[in-house]
TIDREN-145315 format. One record per residue (C-alpha): x, y, z; residue number from 1; chain; residue in three letters. Coordinates in steps of 0.02 Angstrom, whole numbers, padded with zeros to 5 digits. Example, Ala and Ser with C-alpha at 12.3 -4.5 7.8 and 13.67 -1.06 7.14 Angstrom:
<u=00615; v=-00225; w=00390; k=1; c=A; r=ALA>
<u=00684; v=-00053; w=00357; k=2; c=A; r=SER>
***
This chain:
<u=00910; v=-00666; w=01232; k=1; c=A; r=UNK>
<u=01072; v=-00748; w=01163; k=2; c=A; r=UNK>
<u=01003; v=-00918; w=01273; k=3; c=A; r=UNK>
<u=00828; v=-00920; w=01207; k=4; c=A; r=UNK>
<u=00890; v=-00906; w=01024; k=5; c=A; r=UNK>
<u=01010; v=-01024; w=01035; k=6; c=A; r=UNK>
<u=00904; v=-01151; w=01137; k=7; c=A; r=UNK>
<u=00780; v=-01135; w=01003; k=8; c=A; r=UNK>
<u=00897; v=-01168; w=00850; k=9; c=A; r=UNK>
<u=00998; v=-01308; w=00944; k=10; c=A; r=UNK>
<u=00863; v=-01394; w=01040; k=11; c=A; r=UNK>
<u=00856; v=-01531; w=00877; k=12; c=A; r=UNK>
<u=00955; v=-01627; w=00820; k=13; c=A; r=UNK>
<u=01092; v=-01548; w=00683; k=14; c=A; r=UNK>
<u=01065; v=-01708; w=00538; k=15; c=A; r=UNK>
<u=00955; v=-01657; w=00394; k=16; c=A; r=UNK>
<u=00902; v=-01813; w=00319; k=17; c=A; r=UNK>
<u=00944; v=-01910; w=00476; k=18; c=A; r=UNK>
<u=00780; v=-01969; w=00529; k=19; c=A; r=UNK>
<u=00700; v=-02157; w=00464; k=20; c=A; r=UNK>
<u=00652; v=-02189; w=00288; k=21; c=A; r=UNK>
<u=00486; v=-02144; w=00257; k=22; c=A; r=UNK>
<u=00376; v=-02071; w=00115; k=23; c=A; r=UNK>
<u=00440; v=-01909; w=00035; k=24; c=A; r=UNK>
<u=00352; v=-01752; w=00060; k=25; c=A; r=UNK>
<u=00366; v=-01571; w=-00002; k=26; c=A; r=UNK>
<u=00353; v=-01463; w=00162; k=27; c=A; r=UNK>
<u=00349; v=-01263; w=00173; k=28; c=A; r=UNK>
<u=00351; v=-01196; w=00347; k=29; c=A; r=UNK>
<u=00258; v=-01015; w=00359; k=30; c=A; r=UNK>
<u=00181; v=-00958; w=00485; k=31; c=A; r=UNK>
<u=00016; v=-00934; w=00605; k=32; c=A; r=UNK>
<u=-00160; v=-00937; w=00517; k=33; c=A; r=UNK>
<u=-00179; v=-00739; w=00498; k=34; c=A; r=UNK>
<u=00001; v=-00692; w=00430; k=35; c=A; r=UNK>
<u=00066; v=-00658; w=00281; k=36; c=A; r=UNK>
<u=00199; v=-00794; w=00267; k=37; c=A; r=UNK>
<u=00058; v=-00919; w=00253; k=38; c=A; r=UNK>
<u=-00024; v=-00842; w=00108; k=39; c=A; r=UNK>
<u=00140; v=-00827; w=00031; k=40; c=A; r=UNK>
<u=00181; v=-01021; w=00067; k=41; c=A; r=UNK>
<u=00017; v=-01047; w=-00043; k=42; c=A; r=UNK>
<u=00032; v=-00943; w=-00168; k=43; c=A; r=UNK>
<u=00192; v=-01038; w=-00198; k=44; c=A; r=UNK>
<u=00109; v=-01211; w=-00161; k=45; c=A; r=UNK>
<u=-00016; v=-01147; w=-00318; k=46; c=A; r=UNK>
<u=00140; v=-01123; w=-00436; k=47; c=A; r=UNK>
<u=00165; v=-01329; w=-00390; k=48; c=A; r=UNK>
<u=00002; v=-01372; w=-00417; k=49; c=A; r=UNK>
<u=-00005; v=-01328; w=-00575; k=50; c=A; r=UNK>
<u=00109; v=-01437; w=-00622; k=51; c=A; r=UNK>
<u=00081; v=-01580; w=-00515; k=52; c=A; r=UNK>
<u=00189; v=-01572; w=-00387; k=53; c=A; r=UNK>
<u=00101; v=-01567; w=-00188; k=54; c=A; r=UNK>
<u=00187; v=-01427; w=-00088; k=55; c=A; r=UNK>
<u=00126; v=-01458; w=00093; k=56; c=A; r=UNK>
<u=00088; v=-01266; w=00173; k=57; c=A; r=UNK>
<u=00131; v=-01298; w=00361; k=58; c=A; r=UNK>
<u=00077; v=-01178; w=00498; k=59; c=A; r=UNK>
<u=00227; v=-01121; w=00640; k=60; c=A; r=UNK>
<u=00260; v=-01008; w=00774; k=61; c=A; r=UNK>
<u=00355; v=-00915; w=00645; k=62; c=A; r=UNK>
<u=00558; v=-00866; w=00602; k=63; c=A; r=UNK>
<u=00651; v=-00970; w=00711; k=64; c=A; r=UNK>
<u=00556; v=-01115; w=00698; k=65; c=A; r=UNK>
<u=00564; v=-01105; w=00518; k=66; c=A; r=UNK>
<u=00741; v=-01090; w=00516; k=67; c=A; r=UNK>
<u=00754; v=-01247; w=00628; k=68; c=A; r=UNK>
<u=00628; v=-01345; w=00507; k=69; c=A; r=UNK>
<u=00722; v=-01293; w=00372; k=70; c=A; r=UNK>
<u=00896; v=-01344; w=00441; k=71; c=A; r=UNK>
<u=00820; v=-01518; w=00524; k=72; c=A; r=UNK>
<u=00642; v=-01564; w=00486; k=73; c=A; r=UNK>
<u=00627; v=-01711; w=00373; k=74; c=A; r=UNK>
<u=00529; v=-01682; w=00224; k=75; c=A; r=UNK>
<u=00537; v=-01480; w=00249; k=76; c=A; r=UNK>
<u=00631; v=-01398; w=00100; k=77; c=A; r=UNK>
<u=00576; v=-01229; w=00132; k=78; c=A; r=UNK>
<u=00546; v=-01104; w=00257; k=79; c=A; r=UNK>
<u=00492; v=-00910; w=00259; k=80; c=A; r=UNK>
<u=00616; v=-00809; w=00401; k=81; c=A; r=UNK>
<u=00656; v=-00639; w=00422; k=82; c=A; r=UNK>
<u=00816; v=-00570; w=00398; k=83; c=A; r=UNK>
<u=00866; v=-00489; w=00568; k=84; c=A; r=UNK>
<u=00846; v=-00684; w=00618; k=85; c=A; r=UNK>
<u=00983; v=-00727; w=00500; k=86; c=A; r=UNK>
<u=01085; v=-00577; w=00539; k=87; c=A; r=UNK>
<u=01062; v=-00628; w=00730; k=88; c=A; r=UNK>
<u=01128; v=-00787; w=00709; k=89; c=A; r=UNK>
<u=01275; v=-00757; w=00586; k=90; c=A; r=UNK>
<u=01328; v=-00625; w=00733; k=91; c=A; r=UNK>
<u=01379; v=-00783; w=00831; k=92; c=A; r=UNK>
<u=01419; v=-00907; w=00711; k=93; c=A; r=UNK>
<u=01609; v=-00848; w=00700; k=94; c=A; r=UNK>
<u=01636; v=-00873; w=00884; k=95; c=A; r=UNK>
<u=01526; v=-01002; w=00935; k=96; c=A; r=UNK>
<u=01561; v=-01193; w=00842; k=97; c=A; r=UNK>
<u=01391; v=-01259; w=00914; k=98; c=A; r=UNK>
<u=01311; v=-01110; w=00803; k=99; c=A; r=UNK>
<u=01437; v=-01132; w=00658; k=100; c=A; r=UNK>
<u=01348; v=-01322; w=00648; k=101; c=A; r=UNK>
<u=01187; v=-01259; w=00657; k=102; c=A; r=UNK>
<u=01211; v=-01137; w=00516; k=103; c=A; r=UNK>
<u=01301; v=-01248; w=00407; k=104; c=A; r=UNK>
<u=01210; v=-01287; w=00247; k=105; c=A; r=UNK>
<u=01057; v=-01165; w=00279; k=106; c=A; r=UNK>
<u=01035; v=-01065; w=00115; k=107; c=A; r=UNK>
<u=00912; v=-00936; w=00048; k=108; c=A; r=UNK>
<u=00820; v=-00988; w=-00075; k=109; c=A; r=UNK>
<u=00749; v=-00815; w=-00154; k=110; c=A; r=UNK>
<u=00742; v=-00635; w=-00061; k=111; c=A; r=UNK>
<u=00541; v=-00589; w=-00026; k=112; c=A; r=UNK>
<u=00479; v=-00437; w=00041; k=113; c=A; r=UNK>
<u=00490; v=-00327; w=00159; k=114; c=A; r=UNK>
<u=00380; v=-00358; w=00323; k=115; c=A; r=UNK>
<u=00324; v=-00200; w=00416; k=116; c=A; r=UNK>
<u=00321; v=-00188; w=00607; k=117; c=A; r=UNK>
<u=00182; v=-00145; w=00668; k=118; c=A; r=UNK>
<u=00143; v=-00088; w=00862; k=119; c=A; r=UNK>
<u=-00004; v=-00063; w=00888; k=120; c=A; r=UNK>
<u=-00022; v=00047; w=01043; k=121; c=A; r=UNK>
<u=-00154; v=00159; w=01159; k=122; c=A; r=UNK>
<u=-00193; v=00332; w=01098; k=123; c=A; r=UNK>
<u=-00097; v=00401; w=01270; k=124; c=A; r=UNK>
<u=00071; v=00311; w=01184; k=125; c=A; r=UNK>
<u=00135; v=00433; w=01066; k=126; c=A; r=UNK>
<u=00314; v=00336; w=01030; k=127; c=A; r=UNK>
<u=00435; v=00179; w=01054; k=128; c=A; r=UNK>
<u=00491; v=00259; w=01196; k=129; c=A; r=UNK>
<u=00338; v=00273; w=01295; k=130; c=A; r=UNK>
<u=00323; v=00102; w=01308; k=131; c=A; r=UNK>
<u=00435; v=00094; w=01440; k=132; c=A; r=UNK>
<u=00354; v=00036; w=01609; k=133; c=A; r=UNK>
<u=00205; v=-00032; w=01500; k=134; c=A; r=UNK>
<u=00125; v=-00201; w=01493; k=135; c=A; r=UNK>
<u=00175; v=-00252; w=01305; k=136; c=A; r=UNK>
<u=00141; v=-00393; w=01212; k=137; c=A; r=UNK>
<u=00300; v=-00456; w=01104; k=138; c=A; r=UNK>
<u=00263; v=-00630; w=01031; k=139; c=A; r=UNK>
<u=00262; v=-00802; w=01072; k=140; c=A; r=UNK>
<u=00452; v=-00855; w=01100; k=141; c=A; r=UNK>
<u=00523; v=-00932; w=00913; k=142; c=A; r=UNK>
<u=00428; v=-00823; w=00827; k=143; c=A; r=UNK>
<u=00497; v=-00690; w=00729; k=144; c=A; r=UNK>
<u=00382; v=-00561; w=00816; k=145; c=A; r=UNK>
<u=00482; v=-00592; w=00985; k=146; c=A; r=UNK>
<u=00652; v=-00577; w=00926; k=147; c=A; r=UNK>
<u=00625; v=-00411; w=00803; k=148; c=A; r=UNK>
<u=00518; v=-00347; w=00953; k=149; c=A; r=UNK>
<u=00667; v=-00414; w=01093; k=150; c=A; r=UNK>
<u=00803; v=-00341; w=00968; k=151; c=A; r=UNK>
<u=00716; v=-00174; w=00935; k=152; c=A; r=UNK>
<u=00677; v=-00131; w=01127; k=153; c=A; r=UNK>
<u=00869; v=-00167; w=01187; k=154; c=A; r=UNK>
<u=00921; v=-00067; w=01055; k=155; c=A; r=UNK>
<u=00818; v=00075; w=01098; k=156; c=A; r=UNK>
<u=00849; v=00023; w=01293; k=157; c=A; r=UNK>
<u=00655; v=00023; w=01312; k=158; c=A; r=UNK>
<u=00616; v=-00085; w=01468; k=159; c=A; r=UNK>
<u=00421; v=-00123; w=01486; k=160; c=A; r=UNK>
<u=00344; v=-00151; w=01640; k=161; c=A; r=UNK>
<u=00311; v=-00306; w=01592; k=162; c=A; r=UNK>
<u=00331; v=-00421; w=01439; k=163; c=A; r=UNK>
<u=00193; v=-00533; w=01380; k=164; c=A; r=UNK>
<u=00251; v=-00671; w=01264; k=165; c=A; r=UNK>
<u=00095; v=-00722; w=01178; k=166; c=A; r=UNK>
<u=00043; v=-00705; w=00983; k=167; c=A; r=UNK>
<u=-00036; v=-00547; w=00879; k=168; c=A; r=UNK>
<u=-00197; v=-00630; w=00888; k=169; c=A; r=UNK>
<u=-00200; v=-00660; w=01056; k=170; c=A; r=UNK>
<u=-00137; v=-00501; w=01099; k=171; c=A; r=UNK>
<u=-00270; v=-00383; w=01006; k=172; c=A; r=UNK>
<u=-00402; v=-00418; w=01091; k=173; c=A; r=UNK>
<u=-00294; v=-00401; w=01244; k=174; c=A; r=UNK>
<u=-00269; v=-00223; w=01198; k=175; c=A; r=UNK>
<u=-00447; v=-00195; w=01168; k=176; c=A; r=UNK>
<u=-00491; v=-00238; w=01326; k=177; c=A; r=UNK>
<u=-00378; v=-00131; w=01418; k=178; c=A; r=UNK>
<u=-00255; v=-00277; w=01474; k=179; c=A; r=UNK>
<u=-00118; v=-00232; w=01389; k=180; c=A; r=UNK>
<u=-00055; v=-00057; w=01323; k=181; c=A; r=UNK>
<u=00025; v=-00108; w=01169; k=182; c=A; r=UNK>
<u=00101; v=-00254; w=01059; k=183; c=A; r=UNK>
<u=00215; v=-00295; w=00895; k=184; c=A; r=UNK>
<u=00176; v=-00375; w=00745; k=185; c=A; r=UNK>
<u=00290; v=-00423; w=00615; k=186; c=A; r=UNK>
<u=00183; v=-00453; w=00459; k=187; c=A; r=UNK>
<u=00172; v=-00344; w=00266; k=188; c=A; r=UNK>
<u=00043; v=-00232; w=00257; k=189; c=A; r=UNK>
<u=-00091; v=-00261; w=00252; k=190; c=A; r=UNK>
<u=-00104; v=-00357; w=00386; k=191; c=A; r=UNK>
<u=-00255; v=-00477; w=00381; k=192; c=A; r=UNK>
<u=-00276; v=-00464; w=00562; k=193; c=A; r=UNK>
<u=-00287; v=-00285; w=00570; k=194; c=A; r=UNK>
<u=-00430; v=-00280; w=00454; k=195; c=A; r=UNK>
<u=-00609; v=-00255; w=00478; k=196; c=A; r=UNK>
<u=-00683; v=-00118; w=00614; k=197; c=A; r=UNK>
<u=-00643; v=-00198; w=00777; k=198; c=A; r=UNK>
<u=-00505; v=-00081; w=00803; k=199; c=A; r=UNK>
<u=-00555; v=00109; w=00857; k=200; c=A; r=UNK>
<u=-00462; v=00249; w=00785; k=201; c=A; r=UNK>
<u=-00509; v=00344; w=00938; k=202; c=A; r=UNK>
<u=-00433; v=00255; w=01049; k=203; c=A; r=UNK>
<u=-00288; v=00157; w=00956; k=204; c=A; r=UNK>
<u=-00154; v=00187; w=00842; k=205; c=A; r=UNK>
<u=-00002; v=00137; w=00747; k=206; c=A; r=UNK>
<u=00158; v=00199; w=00836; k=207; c=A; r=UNK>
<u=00276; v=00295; w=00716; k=208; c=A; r=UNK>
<u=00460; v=00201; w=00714; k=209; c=A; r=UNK>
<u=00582; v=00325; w=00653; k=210; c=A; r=UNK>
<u=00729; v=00303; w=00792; k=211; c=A; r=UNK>
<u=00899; v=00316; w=00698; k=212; c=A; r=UNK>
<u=00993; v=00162; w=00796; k=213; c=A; r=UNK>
<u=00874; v=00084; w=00720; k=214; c=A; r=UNK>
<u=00923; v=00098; w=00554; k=215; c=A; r=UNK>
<u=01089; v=00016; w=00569; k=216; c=A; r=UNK>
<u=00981; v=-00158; w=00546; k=217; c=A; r=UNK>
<u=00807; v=-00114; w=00465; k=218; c=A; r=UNK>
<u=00738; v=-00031; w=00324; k=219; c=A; r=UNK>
<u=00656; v=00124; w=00339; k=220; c=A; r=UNK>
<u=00462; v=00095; w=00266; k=221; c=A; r=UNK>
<u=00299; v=00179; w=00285; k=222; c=A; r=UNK>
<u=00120; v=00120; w=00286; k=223; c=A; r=UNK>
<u=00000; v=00236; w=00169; k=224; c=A; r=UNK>
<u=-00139; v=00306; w=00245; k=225; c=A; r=UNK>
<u=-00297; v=00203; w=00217; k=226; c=A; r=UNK>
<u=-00214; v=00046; w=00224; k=227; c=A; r=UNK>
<u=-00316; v=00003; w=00385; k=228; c=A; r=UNK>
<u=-00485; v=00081; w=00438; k=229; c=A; r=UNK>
<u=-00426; v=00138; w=00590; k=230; c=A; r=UNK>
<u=-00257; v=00244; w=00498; k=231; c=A; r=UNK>
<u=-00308; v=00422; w=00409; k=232; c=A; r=UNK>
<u=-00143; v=00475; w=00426; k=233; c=A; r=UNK>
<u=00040; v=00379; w=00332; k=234; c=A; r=UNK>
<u=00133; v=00302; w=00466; k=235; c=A; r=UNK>
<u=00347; v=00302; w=00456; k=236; c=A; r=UNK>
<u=00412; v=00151; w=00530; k=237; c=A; r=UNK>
<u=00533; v=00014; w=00499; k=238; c=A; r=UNK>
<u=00518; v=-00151; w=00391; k=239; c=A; r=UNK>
<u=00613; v=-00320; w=00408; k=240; c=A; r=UNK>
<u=00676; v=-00422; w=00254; k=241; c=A; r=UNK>
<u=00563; v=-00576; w=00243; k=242; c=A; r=UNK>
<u=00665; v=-00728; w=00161; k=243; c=A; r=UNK>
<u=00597; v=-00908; w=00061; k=244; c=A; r=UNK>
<u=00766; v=-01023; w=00139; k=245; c=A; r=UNK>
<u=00822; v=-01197; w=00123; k=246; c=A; r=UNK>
<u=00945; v=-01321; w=00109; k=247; c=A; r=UNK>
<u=01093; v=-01359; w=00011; k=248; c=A; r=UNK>
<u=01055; v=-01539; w=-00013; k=249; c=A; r=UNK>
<u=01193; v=-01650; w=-00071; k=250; c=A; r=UNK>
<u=01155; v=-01766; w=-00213; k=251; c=A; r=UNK>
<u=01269; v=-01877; w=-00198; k=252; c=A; r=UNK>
<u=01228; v=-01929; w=-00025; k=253; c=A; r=UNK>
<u=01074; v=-02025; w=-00030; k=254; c=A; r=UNK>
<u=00904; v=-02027; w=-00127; k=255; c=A; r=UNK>
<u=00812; v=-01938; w=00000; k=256; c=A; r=UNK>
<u=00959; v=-01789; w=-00049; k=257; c=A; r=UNK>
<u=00955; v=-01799; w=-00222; k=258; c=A; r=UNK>
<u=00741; v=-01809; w=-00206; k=259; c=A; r=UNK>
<u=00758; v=-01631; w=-00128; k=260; c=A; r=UNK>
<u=00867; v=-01542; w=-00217; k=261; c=A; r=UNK>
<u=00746; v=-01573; w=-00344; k=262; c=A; r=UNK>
<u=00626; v=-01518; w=-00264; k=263; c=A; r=UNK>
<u=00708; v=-01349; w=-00231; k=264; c=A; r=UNK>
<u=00764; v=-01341; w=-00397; k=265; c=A; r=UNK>
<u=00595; v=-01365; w=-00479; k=266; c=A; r=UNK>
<u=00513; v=-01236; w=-00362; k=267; c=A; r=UNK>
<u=00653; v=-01114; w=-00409; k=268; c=A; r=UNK>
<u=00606; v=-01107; w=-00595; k=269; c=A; r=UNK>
<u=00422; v=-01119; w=-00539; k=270; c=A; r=UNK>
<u=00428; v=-00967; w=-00445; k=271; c=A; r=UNK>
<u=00535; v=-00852; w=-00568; k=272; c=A; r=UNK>
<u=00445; v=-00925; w=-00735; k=273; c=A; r=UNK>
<u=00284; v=-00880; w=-00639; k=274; c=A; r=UNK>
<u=00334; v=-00703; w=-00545; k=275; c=A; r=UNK>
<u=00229; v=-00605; w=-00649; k=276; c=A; r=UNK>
<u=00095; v=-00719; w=-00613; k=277; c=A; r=UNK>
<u=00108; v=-00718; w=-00421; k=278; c=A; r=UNK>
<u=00138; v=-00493; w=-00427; k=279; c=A; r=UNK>
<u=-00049; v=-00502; w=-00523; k=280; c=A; r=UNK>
<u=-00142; v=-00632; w=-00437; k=281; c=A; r=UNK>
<u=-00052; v=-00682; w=-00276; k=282; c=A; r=UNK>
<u=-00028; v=-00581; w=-00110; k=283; c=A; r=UNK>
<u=00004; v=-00390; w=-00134; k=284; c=A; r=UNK>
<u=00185; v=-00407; w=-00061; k=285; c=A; r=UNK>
<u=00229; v=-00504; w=-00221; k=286; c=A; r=UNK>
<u=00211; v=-00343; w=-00311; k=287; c=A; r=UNK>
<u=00377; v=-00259; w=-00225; k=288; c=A; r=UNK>
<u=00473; v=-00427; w=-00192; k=289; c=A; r=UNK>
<u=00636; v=-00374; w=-00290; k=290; c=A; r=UNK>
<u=00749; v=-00573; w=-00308; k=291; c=A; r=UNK>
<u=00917; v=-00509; w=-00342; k=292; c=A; r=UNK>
<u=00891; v=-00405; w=-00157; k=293; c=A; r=UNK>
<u=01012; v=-00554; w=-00080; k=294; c=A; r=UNK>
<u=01049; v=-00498; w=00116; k=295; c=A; r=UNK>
<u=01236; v=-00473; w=00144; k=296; c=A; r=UNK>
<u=01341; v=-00627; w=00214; k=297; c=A; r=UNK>
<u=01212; v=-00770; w=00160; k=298; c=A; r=UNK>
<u=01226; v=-00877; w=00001; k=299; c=A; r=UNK>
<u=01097; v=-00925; w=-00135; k=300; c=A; r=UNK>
<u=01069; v=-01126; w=-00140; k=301; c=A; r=UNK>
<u=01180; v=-01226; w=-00274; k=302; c=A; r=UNK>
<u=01018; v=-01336; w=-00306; k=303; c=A; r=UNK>
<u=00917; v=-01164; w=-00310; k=304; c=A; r=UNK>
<u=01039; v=-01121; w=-00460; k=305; c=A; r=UNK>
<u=01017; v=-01272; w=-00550; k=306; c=A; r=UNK>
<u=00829; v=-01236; w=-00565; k=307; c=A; r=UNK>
<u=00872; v=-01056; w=-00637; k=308; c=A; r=UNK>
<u=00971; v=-01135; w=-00788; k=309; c=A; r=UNK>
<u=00878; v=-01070; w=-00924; k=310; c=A; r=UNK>
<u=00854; v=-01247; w=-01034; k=311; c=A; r=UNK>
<u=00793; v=-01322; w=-00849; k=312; c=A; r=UNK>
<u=00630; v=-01401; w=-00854; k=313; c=A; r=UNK>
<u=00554; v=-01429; w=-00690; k=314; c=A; r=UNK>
<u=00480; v=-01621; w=-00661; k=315; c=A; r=UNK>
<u=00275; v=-01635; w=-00611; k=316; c=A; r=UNK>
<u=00319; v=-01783; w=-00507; k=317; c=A; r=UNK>
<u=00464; v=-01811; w=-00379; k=318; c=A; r=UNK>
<u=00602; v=-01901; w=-00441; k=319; c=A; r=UNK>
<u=00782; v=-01928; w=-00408; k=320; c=A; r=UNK>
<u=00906; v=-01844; w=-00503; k=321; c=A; r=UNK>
<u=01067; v=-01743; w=-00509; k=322; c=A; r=UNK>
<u=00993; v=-01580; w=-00499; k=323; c=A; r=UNK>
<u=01164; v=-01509; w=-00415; k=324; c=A; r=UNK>
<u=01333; v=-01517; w=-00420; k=325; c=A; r=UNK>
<u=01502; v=-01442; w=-00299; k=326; c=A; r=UNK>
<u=01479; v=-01288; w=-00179; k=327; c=A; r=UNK>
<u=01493; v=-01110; w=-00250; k=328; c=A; r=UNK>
<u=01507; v=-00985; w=-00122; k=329; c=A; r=UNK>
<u=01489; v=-00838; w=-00250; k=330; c=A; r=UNK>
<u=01293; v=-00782; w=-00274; k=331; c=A; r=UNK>
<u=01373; v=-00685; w=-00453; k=332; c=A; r=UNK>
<u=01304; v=-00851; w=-00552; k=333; c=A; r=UNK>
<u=01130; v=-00825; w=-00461; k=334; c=A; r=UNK>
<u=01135; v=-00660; w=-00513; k=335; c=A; r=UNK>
<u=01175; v=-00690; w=-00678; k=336; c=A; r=UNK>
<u=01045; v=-00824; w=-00717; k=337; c=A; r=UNK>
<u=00894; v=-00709; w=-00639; k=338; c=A; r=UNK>
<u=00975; v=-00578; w=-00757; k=339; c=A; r=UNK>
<u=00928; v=-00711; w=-00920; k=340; c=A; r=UNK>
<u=00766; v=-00782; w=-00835; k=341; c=A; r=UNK>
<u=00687; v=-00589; w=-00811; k=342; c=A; r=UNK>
<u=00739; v=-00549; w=-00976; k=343; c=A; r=UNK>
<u=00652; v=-00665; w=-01060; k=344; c=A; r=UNK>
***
């Protein structure tokens, strides 16, 4: 597992802002076409719109791409990860330099949700650990799907029978066909691709996650009854913290720098002046995203801070500026500023 992750993260190269000149771009990396970080990436993209400034919504495989994106992707300020990626990779970064690099300058932007994870299994399944000698489906590799679903099943020291490494929506019909006996899906509820009536309650259900090593590293959550057609009953499981990252640009390296710490700066007092917007109108996760929920061990962007300033007015066209200045590894001044902004 430790190979895979670490292939995926270090495959690039390390340089933000190394690449040629070329036009600027404001880039979001979400995920595939029937999650929930892609609704989330537009919903945001909205807030921008508004106001004039283009926020690109681009489709991924999901967490760890993201993070990579986010750390080396020209043009890509933002990303949407989960947390347990984050924690995964901070596990290694004190004894591993090649990690430490790869780390270096990645910052959350704002805390988001949390994501539920969902297995979907046969009727005959009746818990996590009855997957064991079953064909299960657990993601396409870089997606957060595969490592929550690789993490959770060592943890649990569930072996399957055999591991299929494709997406949710390949997987589902899978299962409906009698291919497969089960898969994950890291997504909030509701999930758009568990909706409709293709799904039989009869035959297929929601397995219950309530195992207490588990609990060391996710959240216990539940999913109400009704939330899908094919769920009478509430469901117990476990939830992931889902996290809006980026960059801690420096301005005083170069324009493409300062254009992006802008950028992040804008979109941070975008997205708390128009919170209450996004819980009423946006995706239903808005509604419980709670901002000052920063994960343990991870800092808040300086040019995410200089957007929060209270007599900051965010730009409707890119432009250079000195949105930033020096490091500050304490997130008390990002608290602090949300603190004014919500009480406004």
């Amino acid at each position: 597992m430790k190979r895979s992750v670490l292939a995926a993260v270090l495959g690039l190269a390390l340089s933000a802002g190394g690449a040629p000149a070329q036009e600027f771009e404001r880039n979001i990396m979400t995920g595939g076409p029937q999650g929930t970080y892609i609704k989330i990436g537009r919903d945001i993209a909205a807030l921008g719109a508004e106001c004039g400034l283009k926020l690109n919504v681009v489709e991924s495989a999901g967490s760890l791409e993201n993070f990579v994106g986010v750390r080396n992707r020209r043009n890509t300020q933002f990303g949407i990860v989960q947390s347990d990626v984050l924690e995964y990779l901070k596990t290694f970064e004190a004894n591993d330099p090649e990690v430490q690099k790869a780390v270096k300058g990645v910052r959350i932007m704002f805390p988001l949700y949390n994501e539920e994870i969902h297995v979907l299994a046969r009727r005959d399944i009746g818990s996590m650990k009855d997957l064991a000698g079953r064909k299960v489906a657990v993601g396409k590799k870089d997606s957060g799907t595969f490592l929550t679903a690789t993490l959770i099943m060592d943890i649990l020291q569930v072996k399957a029978g055999e591991r299929m490494d494709i997406n949710p929506d390949e997987a589902l019909p899978k299962l409906l066909s009698g291919e497969i006996d089960a898969f994950f899906y890291v997504a909030g509820a509701p999930a758009a691709l568990f909706t409709g009536e293709a799904i039989d309650k009869a035959k297929f259900h929601l397995l219950p996650i309530t195992e207490a090593p588990l609990l060391a590293t996710y959240t216990p959550s539940r999913i109400e009854a009704g939330t899908y057609s094919f769920q009478d009953e509430p469901v117990d499981l476990v939830a992931v913290k889902a996290v809006m990252m980026t960059y801690d640009y420096d301005v005083k390296r170069n324009a493409y720098h300062r254009d992006s710490c802008k950028t992040v700066a804008d979109f941070s007092s975008l997205i708390i002046g128009g919170l209450d917007k996004l819980k009423t109108t946006g995706h239903p996760k808005w509604k419980t995203v709670d901002l000052s929920a920063v994960p343990p061990g991870w800092q808040v962007g300086v040019c995410v801070k200089a957007g929060m300033a209270l007599d900051y007015k965010p730009s409707c066209k890119p432009a250079a500026g000195n949105a930033a200045g020096g490091a500050d590894d304490s997130n008390e001044e990002y608290l602090n500023l949300l603190k004014q902004r919500l009480q406004q």
